[in-house]
N, C-alpha and C positions, 0 to 999 in steps of 0.2 A: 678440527674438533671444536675448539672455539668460534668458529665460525659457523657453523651448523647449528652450535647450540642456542645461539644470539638469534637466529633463522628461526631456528623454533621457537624459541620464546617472544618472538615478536611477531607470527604464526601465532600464536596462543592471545597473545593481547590485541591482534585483531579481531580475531572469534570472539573475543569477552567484548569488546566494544561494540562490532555487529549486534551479540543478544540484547548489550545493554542498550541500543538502541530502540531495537524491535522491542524487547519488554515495555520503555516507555513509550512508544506509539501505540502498544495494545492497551497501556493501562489509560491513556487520554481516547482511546476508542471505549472501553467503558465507561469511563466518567460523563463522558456525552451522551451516551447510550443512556446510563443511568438516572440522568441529570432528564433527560427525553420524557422515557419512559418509564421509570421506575426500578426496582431491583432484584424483579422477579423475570429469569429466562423463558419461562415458559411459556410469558406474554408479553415480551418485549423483545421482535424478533433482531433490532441494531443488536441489543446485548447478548443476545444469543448467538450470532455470527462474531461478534469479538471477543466470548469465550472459546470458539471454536478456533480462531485463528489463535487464541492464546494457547491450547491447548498442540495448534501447528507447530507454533513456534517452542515447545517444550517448555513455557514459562509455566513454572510450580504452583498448585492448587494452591497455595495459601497466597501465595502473594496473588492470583486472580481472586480470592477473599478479600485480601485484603484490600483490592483496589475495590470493588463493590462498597466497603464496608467507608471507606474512604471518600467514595461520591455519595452516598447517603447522609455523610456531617453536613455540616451549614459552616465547617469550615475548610471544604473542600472547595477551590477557583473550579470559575465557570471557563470551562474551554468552549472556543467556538472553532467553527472551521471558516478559516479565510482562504481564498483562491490568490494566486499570484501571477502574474505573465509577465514574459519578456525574451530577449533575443540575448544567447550566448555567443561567444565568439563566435563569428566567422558567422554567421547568419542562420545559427542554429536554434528553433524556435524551444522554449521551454515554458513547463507548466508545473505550479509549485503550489502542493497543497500542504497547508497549514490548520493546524490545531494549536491555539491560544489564548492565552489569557490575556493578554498585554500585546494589541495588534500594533501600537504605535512602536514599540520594540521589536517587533517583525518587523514591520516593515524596515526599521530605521537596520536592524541587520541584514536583512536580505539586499537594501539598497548600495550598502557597505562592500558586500561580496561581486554585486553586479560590477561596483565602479573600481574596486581593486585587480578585478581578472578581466575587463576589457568587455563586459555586458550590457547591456540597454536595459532597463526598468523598461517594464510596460505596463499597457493599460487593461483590465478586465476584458473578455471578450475578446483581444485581439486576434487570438488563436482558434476561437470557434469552429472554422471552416478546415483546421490542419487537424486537429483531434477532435477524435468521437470515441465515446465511456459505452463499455461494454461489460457486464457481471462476466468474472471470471470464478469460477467453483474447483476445486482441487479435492478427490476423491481416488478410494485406493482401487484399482482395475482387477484386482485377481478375483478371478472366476465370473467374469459381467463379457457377455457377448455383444461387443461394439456394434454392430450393425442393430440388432435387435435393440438393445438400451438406447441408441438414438433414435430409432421409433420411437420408443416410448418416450419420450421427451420433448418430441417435435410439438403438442402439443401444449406443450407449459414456457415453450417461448426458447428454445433450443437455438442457435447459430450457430456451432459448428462442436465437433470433439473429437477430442484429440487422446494422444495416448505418448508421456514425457520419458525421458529416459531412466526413470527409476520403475517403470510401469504405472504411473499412477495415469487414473484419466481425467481430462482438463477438460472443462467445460463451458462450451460461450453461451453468451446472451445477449440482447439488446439492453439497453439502459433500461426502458420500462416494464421488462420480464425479469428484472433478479430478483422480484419480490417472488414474484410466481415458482419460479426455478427453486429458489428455496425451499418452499413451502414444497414443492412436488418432491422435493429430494429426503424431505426429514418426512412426509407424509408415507413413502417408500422402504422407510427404518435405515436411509441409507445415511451414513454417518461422513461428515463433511471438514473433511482435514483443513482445507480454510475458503473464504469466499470473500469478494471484493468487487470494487468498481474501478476499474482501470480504465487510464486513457489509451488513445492507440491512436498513431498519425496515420491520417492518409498520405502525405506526401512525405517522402522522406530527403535528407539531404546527405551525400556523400563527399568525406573530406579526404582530405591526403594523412598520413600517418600521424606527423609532426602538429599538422591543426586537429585531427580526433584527439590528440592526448592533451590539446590543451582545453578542448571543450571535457572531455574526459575529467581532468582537474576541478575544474569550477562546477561541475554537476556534484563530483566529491565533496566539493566543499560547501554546496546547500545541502548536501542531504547531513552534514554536520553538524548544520543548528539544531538545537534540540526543540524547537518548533515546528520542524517541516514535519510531517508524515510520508512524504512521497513528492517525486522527482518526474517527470516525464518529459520527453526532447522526441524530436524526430531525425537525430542521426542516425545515418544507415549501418 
């Protein structure tokens, strides 16, 4: 009984650390948004896609208020997005996007993580040729006939769609059609659970058990910083 209960509650305080991460990567995807283009969704389509994901992620209308109302002070940090590369254990390539205010502090912790778990710092661009960014759109399936809706999409920059095991349908793009994809999707009145730009290896690398859980670990513990936004590797 004691043991179960310790189970769940440390079950519970992983769920509460996951949101409270994802909350603050939506609210520094607004504040950039913000900071961009100003405070109005209407016509500032970044900020309109990181209400949408906030709205994925169940984070509360007020505090997506209040993060708006917080990038419009003049005492709100300017976040930027910084890029990161480098090789994880065992020769597994990784790509680490960053949202920050203080890049010499990213860096100076991302370079702390690399050299404590057995990783290489690299250099911008190393990884150009193993990932390629693709808009990813997440949308609810019930009642949308798959074949026919990918017709109709083919022309706004469509690569592939798919259908997840909750029913929702997933929908690709090339990096220079997410703007388009968008627009065709909310132009349609179709309502967009969240949307992104993901990377995706073309080549992938495949370890043994004992080395995936130690590349496994150190991915855990960049996605830890409260800097990163996002993790990508090409382990298989």
């Amino acid at each position: 009984m004691g043991r179960a209960f310790e189970y769940r509650k440390a079950s519970k305080f992983a769920r509460w650390d996951k949101m409270a991460k994802a909350f603050t990567k939506i609210g520094r995807e607004i504040a950039m948004a913000v900071k961009q283009g100003g405070p109005i969704a209407d016509t500032n389509a970044p900020l309109r896609r990181a209400i949408q994901n906030a709205k994925g992620a169940q984070m509360p209308k007020d505090r997506v208020e209040a993060a708006i109302k917080r990038a419009i002070s003049k005492d709100e940090k300017d976040f930027s997005e910084v890029l990161y590369e480098g090789m994880a254990p065992h020769g597994v390539a990784v790509v680490i996007e960053t949202a920050t205010d203080n890049p010499v502090r990213t860096v100076a912790n991302l370079r702390a993580i690399f050299s404590k778990k057995g990783g290489t710092f690299g250099t911008q661009g190393m990884h150009d040729f193993i990932f390629t960014r693709k808009g990813v759109f997440k949308i609810e399936g019930g009642g949308i006939d798959m074949e026919e809706f990918e017709f109709e999409l083919i022309d706004f920059g469509l690569d592939s769609l798919e259908k997840d095991e909750e029913g929702k349908l997933i929908i690709y793009t090339k990096f220079t059609d997410f703007g388009s994809m968008q627009k065709a999707l909310e132009d349609k009145g179709i309502e967009i659970i969240s949307s992104e730009l993901q990377r995706f290896p073309t080549v992938t690398k495949e370890l043994g058990e004992e080395q995936m859980d130690e590349v496994l670990d150190f991915i855990d513990r960049l996605e830890q910083d409260d800097d990163v936004q996002s993790v990508y590797h090409n382990l298989h």
